[in-house]
C-alpha positions in Angstrom: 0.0 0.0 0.0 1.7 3.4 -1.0 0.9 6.7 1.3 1.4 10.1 1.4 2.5 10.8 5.5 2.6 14.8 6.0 4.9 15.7 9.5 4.7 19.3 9.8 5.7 20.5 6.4 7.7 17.5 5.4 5.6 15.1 3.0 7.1 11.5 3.0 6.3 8.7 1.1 5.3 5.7 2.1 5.2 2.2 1.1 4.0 -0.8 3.1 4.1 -3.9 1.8 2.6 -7.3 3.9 5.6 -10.6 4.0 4.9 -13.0 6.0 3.7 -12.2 9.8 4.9 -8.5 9.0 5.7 -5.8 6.6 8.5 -4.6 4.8 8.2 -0.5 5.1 10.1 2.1 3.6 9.3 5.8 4.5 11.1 8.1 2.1 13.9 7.5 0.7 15.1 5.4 3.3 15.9 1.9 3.1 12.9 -0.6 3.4 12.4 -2.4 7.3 11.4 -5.1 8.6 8.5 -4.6 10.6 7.2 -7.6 13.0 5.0 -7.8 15.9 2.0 -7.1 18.1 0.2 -4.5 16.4 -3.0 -2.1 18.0 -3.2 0.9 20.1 -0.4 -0.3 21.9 2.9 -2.1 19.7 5.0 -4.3 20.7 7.5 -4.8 17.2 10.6 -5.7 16.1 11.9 -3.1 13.3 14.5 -5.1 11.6 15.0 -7.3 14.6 15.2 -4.7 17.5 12.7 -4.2 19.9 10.3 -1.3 19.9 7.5 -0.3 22.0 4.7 2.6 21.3 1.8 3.5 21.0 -0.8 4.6 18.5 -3.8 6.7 18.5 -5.5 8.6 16.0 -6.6 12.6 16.9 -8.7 13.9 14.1 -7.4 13.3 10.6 -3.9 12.9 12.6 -2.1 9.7 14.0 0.1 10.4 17.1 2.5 7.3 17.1 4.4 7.6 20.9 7.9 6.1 21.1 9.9 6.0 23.8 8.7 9.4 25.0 8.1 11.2 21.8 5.3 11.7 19.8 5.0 12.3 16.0 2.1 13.3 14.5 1.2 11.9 11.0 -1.5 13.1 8.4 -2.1 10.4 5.9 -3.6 10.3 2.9 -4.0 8.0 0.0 -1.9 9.0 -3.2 -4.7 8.1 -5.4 -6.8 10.5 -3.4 -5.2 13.9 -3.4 -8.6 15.9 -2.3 -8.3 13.6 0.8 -6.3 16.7 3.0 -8.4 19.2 1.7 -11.8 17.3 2.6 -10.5 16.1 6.1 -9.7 20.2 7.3 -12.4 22.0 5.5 -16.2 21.9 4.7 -16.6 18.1 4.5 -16.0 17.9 8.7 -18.2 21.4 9.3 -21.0 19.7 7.1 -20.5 16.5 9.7 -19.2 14.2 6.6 -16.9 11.3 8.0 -14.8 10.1 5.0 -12.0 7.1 5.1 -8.3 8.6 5.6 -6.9 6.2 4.0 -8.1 2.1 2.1 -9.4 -0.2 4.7 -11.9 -2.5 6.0 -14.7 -0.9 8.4 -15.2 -3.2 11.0 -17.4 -1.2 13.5 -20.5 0.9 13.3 -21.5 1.9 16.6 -24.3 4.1 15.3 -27.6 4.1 13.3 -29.3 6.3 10.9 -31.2 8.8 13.4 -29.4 8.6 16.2 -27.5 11.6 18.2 -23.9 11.9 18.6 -21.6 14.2 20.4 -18.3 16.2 18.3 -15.2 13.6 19.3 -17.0 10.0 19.9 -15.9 7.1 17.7 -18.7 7.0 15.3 -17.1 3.9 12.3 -13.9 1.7 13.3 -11.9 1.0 10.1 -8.9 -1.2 10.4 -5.7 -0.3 7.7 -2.7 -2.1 7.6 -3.4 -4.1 10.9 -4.4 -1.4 12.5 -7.9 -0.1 13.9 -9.1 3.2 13.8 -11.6 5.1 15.3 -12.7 7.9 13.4 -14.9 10.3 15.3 -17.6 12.8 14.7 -16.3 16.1 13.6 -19.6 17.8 14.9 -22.5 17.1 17.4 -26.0 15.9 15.1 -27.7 13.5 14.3 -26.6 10.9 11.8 -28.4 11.0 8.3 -26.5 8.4 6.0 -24.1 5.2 6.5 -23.6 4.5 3.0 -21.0 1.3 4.2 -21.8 -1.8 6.3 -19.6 -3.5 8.8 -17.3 -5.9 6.8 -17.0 -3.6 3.5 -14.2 -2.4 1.7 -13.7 0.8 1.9 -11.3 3.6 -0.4 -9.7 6.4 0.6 -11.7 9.5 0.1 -14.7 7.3 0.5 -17.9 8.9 2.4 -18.5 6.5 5.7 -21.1 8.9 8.1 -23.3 11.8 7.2 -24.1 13.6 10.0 -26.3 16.9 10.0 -25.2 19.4 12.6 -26.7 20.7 15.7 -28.1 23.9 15.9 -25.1 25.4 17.4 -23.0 23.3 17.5 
């Protein structure tokens, strides 16, 4: 799976390819690693053969991967999907649209059409490259539209929860 990670200002490239129990990844123009492991919220992985602990989460459109001490906030997006940034920061969250960050499998809907949800709880779990993430809603509503079921396929860029906003809020 190729990605497009921004840091900051720095836009890496990634690539992330499944071998065996693992993944061979190569950020950049660095050389590609071994990557081996527990994977989750919490990791417990060997990167070419030496241990390494850490945690992930996901805050907004950003992952926060914690390493001994340090955090480093990611913003990926898809490469085939280059409105994906734009979407995630602007009118798409204000209008209460959830779309995927990146390809994936949704795994979790832990809402129905009609119901009310607060800004910031986990609305859809998609899982992407072992990993699951809860993406939240980006504004206090009710939800209008689930166009994806648990167990489907998803693309990034792809539309997962419509939510129409509170009045005020």
């Amino acid at each position: 799976m190729k990605l497009r990670l921004t840091r900051g200002e720095q836009d890496l490239a990634a690539d992330v390819v499944p071998e065996g129990d693992g993944f061979l990844v190569t950020l950049g123009d660095t050389r590609a690693q071994r990557v081996e492991g527990s994977f989750g919220s919490f990791m417990r992985v060997r990167v070419d053969g030496r241990p390494v602990e850490g945690s992930v989460r996901r805050e907004g459109s950003e992952i926060v991967v914690e390493v001994r001490g340090h955090a480093f906030r990611f913003r990926p997006r898809d490469e085939r999907a280059p409105k994906l940034a734009r979407r995630q920061d602007g009118a798409d969250l204000r209008r209460g649209e959830i779309h995927a960050p990146m390809p994936g499998l949704v795994v979790d809907i832990q809402f129905a059409v009609g119901d009310e949800v607060e800004a910031g709880q986990p609305v859809v779990i998609i899982e992407a490259m072992k990993m699951q993430n809860a993406l939240t809603a980006p504004v206090r509503g009710v939800v209008t539209a689930i166009p994806v079921a648990t167990g489907t396929a998803v693309d990034a860029g792809q539309l997962l929860v419509a939510i129409r906003p509170a009045e005020g809020g």
